[in-house]
N, C-alpha and C positions, 0 to 999 in steps of 0.2 A: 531430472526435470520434474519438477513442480506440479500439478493441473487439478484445478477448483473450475466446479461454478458458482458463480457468484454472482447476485446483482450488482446494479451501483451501489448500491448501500452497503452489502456487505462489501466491496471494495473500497470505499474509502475508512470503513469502519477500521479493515483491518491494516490500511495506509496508516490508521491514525496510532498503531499501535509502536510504530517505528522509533524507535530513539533519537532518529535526526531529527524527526517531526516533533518531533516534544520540545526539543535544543531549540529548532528554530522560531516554535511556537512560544517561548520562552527570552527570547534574546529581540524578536520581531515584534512581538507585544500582540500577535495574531496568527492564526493557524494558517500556513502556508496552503493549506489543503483545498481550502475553501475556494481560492482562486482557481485549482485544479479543477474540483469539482463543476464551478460556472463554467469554465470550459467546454470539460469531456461532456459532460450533462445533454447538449443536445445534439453529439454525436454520438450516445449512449442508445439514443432514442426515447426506449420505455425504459425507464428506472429498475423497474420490475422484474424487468426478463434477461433471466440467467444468463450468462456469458462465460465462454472458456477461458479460462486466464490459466497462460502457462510464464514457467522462470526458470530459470538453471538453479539449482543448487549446488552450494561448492561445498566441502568438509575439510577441512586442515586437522589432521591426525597424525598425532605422536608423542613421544612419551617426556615426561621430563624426568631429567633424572637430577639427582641431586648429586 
């Protein structure tokens, strides 16, 4: 498990890092994100103020062999 604080800002900053977001920002002609953020924005409250953001992280390990 994952756990940042983060504002809004830093949260979508680092949304924006995503390679899906990029694909779809690319193929949409517009950053999908944007719509996210008018959303969450004033369910957010203050921009400013840190929040826990947690996520599971997965690992897929093993070896190749040739």
């Amino acid at each position: 498990m994952l756990e940042v604080e983060w504002n809004f800002y830093q949260l979508i900053v680092y949304m924006s890092t995503w390679s899906a977001v990029k694909a779809a920002t690319q193929a949409l002609g517009h950053n999908p994100l944007n719509v996210l953020a008018d959303a969450l924005l004033p369910e957010w409250e203050d921009p400013e103020l840190p929040r826990v953001i947690r996520w599971p992280l997965s690992v897929r390990a093993g070896r190749i062999i040739l």
